[in-house]
C-alpha positions as CSV (number, residue, x, y, z in Angstrom):
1,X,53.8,92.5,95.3
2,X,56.8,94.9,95.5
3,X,58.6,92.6,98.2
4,X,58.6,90.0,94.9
5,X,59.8,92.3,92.0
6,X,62.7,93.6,94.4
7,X,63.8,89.7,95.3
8,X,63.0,88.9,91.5
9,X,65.6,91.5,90.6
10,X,67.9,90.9,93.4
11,X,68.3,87.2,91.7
12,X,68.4,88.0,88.2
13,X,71.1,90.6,88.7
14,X,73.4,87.6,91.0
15,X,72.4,85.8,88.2
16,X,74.1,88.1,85.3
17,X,77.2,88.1,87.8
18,X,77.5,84.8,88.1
19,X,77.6,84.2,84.0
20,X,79.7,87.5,83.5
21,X,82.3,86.3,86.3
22,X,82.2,82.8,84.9
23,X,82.1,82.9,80.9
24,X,83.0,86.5,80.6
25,X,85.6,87.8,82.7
26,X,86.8,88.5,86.1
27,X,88.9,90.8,88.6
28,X,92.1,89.7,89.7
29,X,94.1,90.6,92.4
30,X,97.8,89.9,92.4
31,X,100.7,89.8,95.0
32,X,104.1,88.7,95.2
33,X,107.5,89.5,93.1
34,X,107.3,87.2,90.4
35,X,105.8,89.5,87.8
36,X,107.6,92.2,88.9
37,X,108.3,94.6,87.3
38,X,105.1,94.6,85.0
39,X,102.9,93.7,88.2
40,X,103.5,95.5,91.3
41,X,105.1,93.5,94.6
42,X,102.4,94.9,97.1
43,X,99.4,94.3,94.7
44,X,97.8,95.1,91.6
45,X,94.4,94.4,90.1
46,X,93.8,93.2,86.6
47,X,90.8,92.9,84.2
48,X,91.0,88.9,83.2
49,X,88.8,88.0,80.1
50,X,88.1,84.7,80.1
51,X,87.3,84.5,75.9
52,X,90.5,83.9,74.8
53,X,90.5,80.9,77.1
54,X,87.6,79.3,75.5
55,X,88.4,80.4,71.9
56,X,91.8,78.9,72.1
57,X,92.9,82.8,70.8
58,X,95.8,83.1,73.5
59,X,99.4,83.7,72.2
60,X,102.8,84.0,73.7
61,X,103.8,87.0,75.4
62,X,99.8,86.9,77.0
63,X,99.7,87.4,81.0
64,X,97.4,84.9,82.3
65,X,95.7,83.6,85.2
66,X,95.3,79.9,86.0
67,X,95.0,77.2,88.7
68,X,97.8,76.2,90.2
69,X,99.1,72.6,88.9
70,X,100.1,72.0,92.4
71,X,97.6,74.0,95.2
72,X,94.7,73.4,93.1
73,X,92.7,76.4,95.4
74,X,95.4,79.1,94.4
75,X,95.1,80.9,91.4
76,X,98.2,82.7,89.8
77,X,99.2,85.1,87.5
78,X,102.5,84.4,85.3
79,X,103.3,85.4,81.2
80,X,102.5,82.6,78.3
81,X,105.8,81.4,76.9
82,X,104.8,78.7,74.6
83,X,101.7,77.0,73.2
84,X,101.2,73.4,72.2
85,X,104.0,72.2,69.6
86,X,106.3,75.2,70.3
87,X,109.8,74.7,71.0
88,X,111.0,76.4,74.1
89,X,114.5,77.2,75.8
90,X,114.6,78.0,79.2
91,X,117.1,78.7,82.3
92,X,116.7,75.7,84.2
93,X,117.8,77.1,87.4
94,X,118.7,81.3,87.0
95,X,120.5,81.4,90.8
96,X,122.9,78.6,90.6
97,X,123.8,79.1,87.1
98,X,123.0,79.7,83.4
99,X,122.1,75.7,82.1
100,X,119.5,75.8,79.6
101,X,117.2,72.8,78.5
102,X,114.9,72.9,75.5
103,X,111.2,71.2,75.6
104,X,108.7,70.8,72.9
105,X,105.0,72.1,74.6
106,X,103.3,69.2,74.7
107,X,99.3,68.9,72.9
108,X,96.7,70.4,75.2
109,X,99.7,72.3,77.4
110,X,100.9,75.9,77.3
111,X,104.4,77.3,78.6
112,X,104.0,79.8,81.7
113,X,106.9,82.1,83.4
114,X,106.9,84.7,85.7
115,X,108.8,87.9,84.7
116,X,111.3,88.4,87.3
117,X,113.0,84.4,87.2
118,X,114.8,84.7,90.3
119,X,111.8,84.5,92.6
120,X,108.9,82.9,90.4
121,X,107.5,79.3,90.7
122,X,106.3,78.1,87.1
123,X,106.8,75.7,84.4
124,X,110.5,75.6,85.0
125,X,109.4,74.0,87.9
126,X,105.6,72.0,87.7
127,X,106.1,71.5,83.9
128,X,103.8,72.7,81.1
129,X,100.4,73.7,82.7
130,X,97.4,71.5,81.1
131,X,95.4,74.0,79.1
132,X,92.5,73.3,81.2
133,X,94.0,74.8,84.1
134,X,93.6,78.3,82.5
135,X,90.9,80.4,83.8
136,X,91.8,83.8,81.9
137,X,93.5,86.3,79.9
138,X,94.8,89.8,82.0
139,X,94.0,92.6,79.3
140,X,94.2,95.6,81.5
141,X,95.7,96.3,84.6
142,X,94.8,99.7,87.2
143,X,97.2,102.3,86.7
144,X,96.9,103.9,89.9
145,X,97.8,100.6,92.1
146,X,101.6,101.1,91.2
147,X,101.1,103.7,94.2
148,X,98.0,102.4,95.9
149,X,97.3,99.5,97.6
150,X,93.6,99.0,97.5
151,X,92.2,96.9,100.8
152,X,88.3,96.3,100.8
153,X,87.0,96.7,104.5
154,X,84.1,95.6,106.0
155,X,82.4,98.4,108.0
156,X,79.8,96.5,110.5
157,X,77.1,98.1,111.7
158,X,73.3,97.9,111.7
159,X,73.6,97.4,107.9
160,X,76.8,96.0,106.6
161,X,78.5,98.3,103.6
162,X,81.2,97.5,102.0
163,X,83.5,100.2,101.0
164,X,86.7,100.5,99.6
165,X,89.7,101.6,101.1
166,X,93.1,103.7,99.4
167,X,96.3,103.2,101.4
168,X,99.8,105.0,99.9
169,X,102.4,102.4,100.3
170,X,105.7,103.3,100.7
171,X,108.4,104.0,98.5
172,X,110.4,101.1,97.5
173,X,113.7,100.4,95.7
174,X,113.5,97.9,92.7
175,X,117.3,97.2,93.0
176,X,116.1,95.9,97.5
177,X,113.1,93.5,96.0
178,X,115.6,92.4,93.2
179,X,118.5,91.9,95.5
180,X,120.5,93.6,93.0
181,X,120.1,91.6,90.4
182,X,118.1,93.8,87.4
């Protein structure tokens, strides 16, 4: 009887993951220079709430995670520009030059950019991102991984654990990841 109430609970409590991960909100792990400098190079994590998504309650200036128009598998991480019938200006390329075109969001589209436009793939490049493509809204981000890197590793033995890992990066110039350009 006791084997049955510990499996019962085992799959009721995967099953209150499942619809928190899902409806609710999420974890997010982020790498790469094109938030920088509001999202660090080497990896930060973020709280995602996936509400705001569903409730249409987004509005520019929102840093959001969605799947990518063009690796469908990848999820990123960029700030919300523009929503549907907003008028936007952007830098159409920022390294070759400053020419600027203006689009009109299209219905059921939103208007993503990364922070740091010299090394960011967005809508300046795929377009306005179909709405449905969003998976979340980042509300909170851990303080400490501006000087942590957090790496989960697997410890295998008779039992597996999983256990979490700090590791101090090292001290790095904004001006070298920016090639200069701030």
């Amino acid at each position: 009887m006791g084997e049955w109430s510990s499996f019962t609970a085992v799959v009721r409590g995967l099953c209150l993951l499942y619809v928190t991960n899902k409806y609710l909100g999420t974890v997010a792990i982020t790498y790469g220079p094109s938030m920088l400098p509001t999202l660090n190079v080497t990896g930060s994590i973020l709280l995602v709430e996936r509400i705001s998504t569903g409730t249409g309650k987004l509005r520019p200036g929102d840093v959001v995670i969605f799947r990518s128009p063009e690796t469908p598998r990848k999820i990123v991480c960029k700030r919300l520009i523009g929503l549907e019938g907003d008028q936007i200006t952007y830098v159409v390329d920022p390294q070759s030059g400053d020419r600027c075109e203006t689009i009109v969001v299209p219905k059921g589209h939103v208007w993503v950019e990364g922070d740091y436009i010299y090394n960011t793939k967005d809508s300046r490049n795929f377009g306005a991102l179909p709405y449905g493509l969003l998976e979340g809204r980042a509300f909170w981000t851990l303080p400490w991984m501006h000087a942590f890197s957090v790496k989960l590793v697997l410890f295998a033995s008779n039992s597996s654990v999983l256990a979490w890992k700090m590791v101090k990066q090292p001290e790095m110039s904004f001006k070298l990841c920016n090639k200069g350009k701030i």
